[in-house]
C-alpha positions in Angstrom: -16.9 -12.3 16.5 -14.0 -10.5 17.6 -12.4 -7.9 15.8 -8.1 -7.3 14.8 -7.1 -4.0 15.5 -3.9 -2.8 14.2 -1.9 -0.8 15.8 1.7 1.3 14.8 4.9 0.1 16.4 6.1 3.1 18.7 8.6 5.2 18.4 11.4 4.7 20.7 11.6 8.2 22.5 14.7 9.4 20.9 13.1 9.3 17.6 9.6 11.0 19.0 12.0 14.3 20.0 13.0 16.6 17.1 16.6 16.8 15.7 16.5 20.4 16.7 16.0 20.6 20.7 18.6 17.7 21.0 20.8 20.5 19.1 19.2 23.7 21.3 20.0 21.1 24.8 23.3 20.5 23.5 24.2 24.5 23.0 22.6 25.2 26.6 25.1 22.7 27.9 28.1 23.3 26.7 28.0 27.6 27.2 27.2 26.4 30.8 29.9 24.6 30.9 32.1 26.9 29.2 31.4 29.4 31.7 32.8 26.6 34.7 35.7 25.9 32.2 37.2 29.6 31.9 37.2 29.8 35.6 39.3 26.2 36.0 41.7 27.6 33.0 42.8 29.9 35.8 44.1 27.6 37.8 45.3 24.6 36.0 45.9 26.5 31.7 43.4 26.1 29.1 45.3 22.5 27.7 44.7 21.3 31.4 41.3 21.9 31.4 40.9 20.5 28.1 42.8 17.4 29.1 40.4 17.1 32.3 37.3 17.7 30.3 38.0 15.3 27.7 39.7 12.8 29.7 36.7 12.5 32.2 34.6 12.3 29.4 36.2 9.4 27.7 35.8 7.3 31.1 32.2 8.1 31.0 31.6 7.3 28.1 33.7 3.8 28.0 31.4 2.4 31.2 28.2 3.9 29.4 28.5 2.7 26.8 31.5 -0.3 26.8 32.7 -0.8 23.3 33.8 -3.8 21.5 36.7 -2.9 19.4 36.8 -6.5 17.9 34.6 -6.4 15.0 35.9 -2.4 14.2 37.4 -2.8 11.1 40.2 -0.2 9.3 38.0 2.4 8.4 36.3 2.5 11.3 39.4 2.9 12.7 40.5 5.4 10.5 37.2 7.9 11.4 37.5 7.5 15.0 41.5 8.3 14.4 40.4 11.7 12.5 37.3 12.6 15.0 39.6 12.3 18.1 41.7 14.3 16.4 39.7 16.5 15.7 37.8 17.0 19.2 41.0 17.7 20.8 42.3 20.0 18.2 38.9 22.0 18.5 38.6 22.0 22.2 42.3 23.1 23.0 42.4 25.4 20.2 39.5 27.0 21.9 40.5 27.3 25.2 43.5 28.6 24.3 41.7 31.6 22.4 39.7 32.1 25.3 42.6 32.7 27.8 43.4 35.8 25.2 40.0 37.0 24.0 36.9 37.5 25.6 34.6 34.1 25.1 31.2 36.0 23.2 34.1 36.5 20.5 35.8 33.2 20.8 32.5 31.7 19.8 31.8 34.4 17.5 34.7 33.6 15.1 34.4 30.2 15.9 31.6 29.5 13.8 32.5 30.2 10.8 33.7 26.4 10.6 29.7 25.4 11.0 28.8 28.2 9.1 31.2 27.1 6.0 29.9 23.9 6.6 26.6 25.3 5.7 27.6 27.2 2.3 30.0 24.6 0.9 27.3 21.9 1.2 24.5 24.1 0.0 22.5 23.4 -3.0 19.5 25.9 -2.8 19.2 29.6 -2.2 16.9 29.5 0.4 20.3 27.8 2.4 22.2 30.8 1.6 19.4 33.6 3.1 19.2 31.9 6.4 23.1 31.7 6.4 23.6 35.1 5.8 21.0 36.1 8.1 22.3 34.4 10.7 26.0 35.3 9.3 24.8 38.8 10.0 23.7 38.3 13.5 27.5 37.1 14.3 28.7 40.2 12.7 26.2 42.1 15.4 27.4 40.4 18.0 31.1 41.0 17.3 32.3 44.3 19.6 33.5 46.7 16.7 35.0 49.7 18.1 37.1 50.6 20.8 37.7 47.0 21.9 41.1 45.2 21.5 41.1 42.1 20.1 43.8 39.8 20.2 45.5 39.1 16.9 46.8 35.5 18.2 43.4 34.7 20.1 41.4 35.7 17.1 43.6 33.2 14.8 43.6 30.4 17.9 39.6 31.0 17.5 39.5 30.9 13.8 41.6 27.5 14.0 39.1 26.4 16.4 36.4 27.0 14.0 38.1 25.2 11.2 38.2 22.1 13.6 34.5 22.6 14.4 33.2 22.7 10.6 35.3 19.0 10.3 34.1 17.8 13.9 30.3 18.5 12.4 31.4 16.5 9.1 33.1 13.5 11.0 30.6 13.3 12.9 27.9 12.6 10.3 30.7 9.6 9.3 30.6 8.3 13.1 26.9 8.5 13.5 26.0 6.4 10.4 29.2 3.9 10.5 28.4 2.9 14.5 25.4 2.2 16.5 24.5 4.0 20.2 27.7 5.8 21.6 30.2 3.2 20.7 31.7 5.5 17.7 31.7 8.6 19.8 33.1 6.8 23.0 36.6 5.3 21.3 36.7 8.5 19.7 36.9 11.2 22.9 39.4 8.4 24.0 41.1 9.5 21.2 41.1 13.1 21.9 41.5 12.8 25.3 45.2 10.8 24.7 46.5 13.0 22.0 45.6 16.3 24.5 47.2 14.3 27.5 50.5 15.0 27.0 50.0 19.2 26.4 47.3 19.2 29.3 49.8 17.6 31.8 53.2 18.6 31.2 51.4 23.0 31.2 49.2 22.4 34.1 51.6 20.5 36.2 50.7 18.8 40.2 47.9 21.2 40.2 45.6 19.3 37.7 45.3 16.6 40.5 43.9 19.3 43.0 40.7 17.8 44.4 38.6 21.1 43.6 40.3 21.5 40.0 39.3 17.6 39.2 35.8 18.3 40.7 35.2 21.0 38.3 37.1 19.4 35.5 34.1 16.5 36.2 31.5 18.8 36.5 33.1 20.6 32.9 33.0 17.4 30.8 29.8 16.4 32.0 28.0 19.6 30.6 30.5 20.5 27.3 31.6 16.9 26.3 29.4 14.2 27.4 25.6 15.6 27.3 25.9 17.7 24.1 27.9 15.5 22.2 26.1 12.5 22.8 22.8 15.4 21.6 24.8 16.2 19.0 25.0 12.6 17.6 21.3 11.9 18.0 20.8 15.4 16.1 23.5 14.6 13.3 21.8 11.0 12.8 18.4 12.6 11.5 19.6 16.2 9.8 21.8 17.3 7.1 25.3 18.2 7.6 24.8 21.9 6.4 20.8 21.9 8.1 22.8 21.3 11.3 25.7 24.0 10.3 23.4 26.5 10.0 20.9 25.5 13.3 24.2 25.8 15.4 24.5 29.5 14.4 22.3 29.8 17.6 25.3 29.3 19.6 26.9 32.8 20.1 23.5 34.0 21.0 22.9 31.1 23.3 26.4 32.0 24.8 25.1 35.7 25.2 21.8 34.7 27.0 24.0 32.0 29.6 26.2 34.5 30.3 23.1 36.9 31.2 22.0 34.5 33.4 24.8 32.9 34.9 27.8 35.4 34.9 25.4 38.5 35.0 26.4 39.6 31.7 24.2 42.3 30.7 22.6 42.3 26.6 22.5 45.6 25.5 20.3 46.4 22.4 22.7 45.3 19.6 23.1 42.0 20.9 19.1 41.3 21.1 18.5 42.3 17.6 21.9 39.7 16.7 20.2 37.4 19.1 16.8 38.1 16.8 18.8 37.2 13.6 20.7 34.2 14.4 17.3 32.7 16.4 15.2 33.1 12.9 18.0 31.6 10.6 17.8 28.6 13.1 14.0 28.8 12.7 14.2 28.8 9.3 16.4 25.8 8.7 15.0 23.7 11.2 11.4 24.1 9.1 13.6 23.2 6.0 15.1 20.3 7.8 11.3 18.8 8.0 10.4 18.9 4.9 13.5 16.6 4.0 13.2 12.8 3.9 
């Protein structure tokens, strides 16, 4: 007599890894790569390291992940239209702000496009303490005082941010209207085409320098390719504003790589922000579980 034993269909492994460290990964990887890319702005201008990063990333992408564009139909076309536009909007907005203000800042008032994200979506008041708690880390970890901040950096930051809290909403669109990477892949084609023209004609012959295309590589790898592809997976299995408010993690994940890379020291201020923005992502990632 034998007997039938039944057995669950597995998981593919994606799905067995929580929402949250593919969003943790994807903020390790792109302050690393932020830290390469303000050292290639030097030599080729923040567009032309936007343009490298973005463009390298789109030819990644396409061979990863080949696309059909056949079956894409007008709106399909319409959100990869607005997510390219988007991406490159963000990213050279950014690296623009960076060029004037220090990047812990750049990040800093960066995220209030996640964080309004976060508040305009919200629908419960336990939403609103962790994004004020971690609100109030990013105040902490703003330099009040003494420091100079650059009135046209802060803005080009601030822009950036908007760009951000509309890069986190299309992307929600892209990761439910396509399957695997095709969405993501036309779309940083997109980006990478509408920066082209800014990113060549500022940086000039020196964009095709060896070293400066090697880094530009190395760049898109780490801030386009691996966390946006993270990012995607993340998006696919979290709410919009969950996800707003987990990224608030980001300026203190910028503070601890640039500890450990660019020997930035982390004076007491920044640990207790660091403290503050950590338990508001905490916080929401236990919410995010409890949600079906």
């Amino acid at each position: 007599m034998s007997q039938v034993t039944s057995s669950k269909p597995s998981l593919p492994l994606t799905q067995k890894i929580p929402p949250q460290v593919f969003a943790l990964l994807a903020m390790i990887s792109v302050q690393t790569g932020a830290s390469i890319g303000e050292r290639l702005s030097g030599s080729i201008g923040p567009l032309g390291t936007t343009f490298l990063r973005l463009g390298f990333a789109a030819l990644l992408l396409l061979l990863i992940w080949r696309p059909s564009v056949r079956e894409l139909t007008r709106r399909n076309c319409m959100t990869i239209l607005l997510f390219g536009v988007t991406v490159a909007a963000m990213n050279g907005l950014f690296y623009l702000a960076i060029v004037r203000i220090p990047l812990g800042i750049a990040v800093t008032l960066e995220f209030v496009g996640p964080l309004g994200v976060a508040l305009l979506q919200s629908r419960r008041l336990k939403d609103l303490v962790w994004a004020a708690c971690a609100a109030f880390g990013i105040i902490l970890l703003t330099p009040i005082g003494a420091t100079h901040i650059d009135l046209v950096g802060a803005i080009l930051a601030l822009l950036a941010g908007v760009f951000w809290g509309l890069y986190i909403i299309f992307n929600v669109q892209i990761g439910q209207a396509f399957s695997g990477g095709t969405g993501l892949s036309l779309s940083i084609l997109v980006a990478a085409l509408v920066i082209a023209p800014f990113g060549l004609g500022t940086a000039g012959p020196a964009i095709f320098d060896p070293h400066a295309l090697l880094l530009g590589l190395v760049v898109s790898i780490l801030s386009t390719v691996i966390p946006f592809s993270l990012e995607l997976e993340a998006l696919r299995r979290l709410p919009s504003r969950v996800f707003g408010i987990l990224m608030s993690a980001e300026p203190a994940v910028a503070t601890i790589i640039g500890f450990l890379i660019l020997g930035q020291t982390i004076g007491i201020r920044s640990m207790v922000a660091i403290v503050f923005v950590i338990t508001a992502s905490i916080g929401t990632s236990l919410e995010g579980k409890t949600q079906h």
